[in-house]
C-alpha positions in Angstrom: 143.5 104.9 82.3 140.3 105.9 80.4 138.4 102.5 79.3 136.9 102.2 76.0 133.4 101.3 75.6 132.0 99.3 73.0 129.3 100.5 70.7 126.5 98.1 72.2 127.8 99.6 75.4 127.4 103.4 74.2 124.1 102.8 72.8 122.8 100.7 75.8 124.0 103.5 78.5 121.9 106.3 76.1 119.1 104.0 75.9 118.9 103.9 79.2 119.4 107.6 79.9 116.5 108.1 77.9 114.3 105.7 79.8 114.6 107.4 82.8 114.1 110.9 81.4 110.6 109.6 80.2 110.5 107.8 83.5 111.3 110.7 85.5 108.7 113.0 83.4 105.9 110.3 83.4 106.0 110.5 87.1 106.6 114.3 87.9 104.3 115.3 85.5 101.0 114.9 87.0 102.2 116.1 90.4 103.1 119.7 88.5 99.9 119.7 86.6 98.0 119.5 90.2 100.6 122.1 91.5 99.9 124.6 88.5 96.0 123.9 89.1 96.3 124.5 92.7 97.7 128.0 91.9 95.4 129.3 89.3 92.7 131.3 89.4 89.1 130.2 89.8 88.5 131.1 86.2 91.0 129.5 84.9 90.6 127.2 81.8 92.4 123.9 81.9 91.2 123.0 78.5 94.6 121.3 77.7 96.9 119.4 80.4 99.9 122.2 81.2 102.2 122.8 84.3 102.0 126.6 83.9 99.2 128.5 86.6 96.7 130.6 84.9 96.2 133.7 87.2 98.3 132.7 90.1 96.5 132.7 93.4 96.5 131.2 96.8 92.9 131.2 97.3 92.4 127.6 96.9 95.3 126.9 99.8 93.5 129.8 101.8 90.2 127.9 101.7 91.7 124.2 102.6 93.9 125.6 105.3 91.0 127.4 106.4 88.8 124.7 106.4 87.8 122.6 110.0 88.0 118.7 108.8 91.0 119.6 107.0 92.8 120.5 110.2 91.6 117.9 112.2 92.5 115.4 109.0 95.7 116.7 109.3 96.4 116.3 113.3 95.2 112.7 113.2 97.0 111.6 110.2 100.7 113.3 111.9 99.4 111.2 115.0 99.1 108.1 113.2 101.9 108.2 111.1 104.1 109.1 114.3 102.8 106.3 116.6 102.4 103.8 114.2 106.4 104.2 112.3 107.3 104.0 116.1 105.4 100.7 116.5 106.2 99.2 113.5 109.8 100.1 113.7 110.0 98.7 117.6 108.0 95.6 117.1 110.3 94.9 113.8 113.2 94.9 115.4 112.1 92.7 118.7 111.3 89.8 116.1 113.4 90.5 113.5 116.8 90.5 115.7 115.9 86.8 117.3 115.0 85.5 114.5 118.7 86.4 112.9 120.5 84.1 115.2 121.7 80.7 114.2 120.7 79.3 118.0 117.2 80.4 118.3 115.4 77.4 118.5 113.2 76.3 115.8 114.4 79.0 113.9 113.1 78.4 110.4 109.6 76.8 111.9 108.8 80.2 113.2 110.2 82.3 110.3 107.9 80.4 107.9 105.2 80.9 110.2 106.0 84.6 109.9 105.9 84.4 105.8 102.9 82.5 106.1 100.8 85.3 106.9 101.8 87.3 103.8 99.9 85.0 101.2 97.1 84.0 103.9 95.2 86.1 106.2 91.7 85.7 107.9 90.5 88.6 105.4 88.3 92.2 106.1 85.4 90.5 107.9 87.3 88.3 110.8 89.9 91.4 110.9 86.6 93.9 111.5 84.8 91.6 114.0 88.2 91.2 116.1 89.0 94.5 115.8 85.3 95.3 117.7 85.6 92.7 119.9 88.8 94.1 121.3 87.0 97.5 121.6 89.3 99.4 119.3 86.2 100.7 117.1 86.7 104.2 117.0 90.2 104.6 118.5 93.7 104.8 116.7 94.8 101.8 117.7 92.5 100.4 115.3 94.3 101.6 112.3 98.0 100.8 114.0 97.9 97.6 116.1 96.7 95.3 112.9 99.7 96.2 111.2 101.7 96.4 113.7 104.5 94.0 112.1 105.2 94.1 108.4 106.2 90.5 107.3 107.9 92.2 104.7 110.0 94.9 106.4 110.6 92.5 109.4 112.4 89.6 106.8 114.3 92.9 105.5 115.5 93.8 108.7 116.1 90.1 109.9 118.3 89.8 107.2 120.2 92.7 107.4 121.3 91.3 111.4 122.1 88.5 109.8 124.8 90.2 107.4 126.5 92.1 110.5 129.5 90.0 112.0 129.0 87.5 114.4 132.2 88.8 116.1 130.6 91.5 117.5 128.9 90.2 119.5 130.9 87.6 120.6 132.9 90.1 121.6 130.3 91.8 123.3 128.9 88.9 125.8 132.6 88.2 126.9 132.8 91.4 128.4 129.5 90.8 130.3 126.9 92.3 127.9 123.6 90.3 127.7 121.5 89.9 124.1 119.2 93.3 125.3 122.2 95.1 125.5 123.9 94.0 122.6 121.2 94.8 120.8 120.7 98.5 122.0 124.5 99.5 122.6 126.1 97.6 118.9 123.8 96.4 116.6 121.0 99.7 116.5 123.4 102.0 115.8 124.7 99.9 112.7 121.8 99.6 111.6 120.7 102.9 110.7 120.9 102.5 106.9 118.0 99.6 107.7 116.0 101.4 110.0 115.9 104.3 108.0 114.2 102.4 105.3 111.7 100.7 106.9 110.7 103.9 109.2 110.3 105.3 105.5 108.2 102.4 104.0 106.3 102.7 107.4 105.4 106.7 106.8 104.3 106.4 103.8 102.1 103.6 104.2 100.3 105.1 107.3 100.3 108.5 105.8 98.7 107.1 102.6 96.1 104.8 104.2 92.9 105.5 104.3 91.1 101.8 103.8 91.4 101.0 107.2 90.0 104.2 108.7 86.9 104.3 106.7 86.3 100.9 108.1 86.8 101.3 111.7 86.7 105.1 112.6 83.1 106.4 112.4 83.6 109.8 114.2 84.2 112.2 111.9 86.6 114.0 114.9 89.0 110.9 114.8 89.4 110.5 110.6 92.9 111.0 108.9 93.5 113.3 106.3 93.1 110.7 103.5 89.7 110.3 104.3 89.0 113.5 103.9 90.6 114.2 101.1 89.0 110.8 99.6 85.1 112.6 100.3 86.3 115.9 99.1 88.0 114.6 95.5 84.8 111.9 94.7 81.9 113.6 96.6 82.5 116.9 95.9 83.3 119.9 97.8 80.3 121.1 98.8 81.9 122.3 102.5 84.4 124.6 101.1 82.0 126.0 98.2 80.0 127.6 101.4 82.1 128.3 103.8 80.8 130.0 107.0 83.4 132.4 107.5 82.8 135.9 105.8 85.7 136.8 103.9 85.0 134.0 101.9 81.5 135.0 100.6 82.8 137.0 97.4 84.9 134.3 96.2 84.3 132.9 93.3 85.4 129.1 93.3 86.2 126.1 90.8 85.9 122.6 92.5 88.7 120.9 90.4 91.2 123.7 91.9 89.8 122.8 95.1 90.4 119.4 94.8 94.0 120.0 93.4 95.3 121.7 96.1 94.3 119.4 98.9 95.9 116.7 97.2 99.1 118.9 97.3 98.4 119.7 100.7 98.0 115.6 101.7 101.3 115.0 99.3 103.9 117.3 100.2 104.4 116.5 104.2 105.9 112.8 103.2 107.5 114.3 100.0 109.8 116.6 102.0 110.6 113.5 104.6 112.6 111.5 101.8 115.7 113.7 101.4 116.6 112.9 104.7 116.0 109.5 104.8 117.5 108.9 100.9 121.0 108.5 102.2 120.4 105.7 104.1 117.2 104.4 101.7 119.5 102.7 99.1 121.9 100.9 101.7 119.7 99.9 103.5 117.3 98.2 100.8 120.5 96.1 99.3 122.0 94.8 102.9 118.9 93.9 103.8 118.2 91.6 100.8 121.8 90.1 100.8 120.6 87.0 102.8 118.1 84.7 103.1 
């Protein structure tokens, strides 16, 4: 049986349709404007804002791909964003899974002491001496180990244990299994739709940092993508408007193209991870928030 809606119903549901169309274009807009300038011509004129390339052309891809930093950006930004979702994934679920269980003891102390450190931290300086202290200058570790727990995505995760039944593992330890192997053999592979999410919240932050790196990596052979991308968009392009290599010496080149297509370049690796993970992204974010 079809229901009826109400007017105020009708007019709320195309309100809101509309919303998200603007939404939708507020947000995909600039990305295709970048796209189209990445693909135009070096004498192009982007007098007005448009999404359409003005004499298509993949020089300005051949000259980032083509250019050194950018590869090594690259490598170390994969490496990071590899090694540290692995890390911050691990280490979330070794405190969050304790920490979900009504007979820890002092449960709630050391869950507020958790929360604590999102409103208070010992800020840049401390965090910069420690770091050099520990002799991490100049090493990944620097950008990974810091954050190696996200208060946030660890209370996310605790809370999604929390909603799974008791049962289970009650069930589990009466057969002989011990808390590690509950763990790994029941409650990881329920928890996909909540690992998913946070391995996703994880990628993009490392893939989109670049704060940390300029503060602790010095050696231009060990910087992340970000980095580079962040001197090439504010101070120029200097590098790729004289390029070394020969068959580059004819070309004519326009900066802002430059610039657009290594933003593409830096955008579209963690674009093309979210289908995969989007199943399990909306699941995961509401089970996880069901309890406190």
């Amino acid at each position: 049986m079809k229901i009826k809606k109400t007017p105020g119903e009708t007019v709320f549901n195309f309100l809101n349709v509309i919303f998200m169309i603007l939404f939708c274009c507020a947000a995909i807009y600039p990305f295709l404007y970048l796209a189209a300038r990445s693909l135009s011509s070096a004498d192009a004129n982007f007098s007005q804002i448009t999404i359409i390339p003005q004499g298509f052309s993949w020089e300005n891809y051949v000259r980032v791909f083509k250019n050194a930093d950018i590869g090594v950006g690259f490598k170390n930004a994969i490496l990071r964003t590899v090694v540290g979702t692995t890390v911050n994934v691990v280490f979330s679920i070794l405190a969050a899974y304790p920490l979900s269980k009504k007979y820890y003891p002092n449960r709630s102390f050391w869950t507020g002491i958790i929360v604590f450190t999102m409103f208070f931290s010992g800020g840049m300086i401390p965090g910069y001496l420690l770091v050099k202290r520990l002799g991490l200058l100049n090493t990944m570790w620097a950008m990974i180990l810091p954050g190696a727990i996200n208060t946030y995505n660890m209370i996310i995760m605790r809370n999604f244990f929390m909603s799974l039944p008791d049962a289970l593992e009650e069930a589990a330890k009466i057969d002989g299994a011990g808390d590690f192997r509950v763990l790994v053999s029941i409650m990881l592979p329920m928890s996909k739709p909540i690992i998913a999410t946070i391995a996703l919240w994880s990628m993009v932050g490392h893939w989109n940092a670049w704060f940390d790196c300029l503060i602790y990596i010095t050696d231009p052979s060990k910087q992340v993508l970000q980095v580079i991308m962040r001197r090439i968009v504010l101070e120029g392009t200097s590098q790729m408007l004289n390029p070394n290599a020969s068959e580059f010496t004819d070309m004519i080149v326009n900066p802002e193209n430059i610039k657009a297509s290594t933003i593409i370049v830096a955008t579209l690796p963690i674009v093309m991870v979210y289908p995969f993970l989007q199943k399990y992204f909306v699941k995961g974010v509401l089970v996880g928030s069901l309890k406190g």
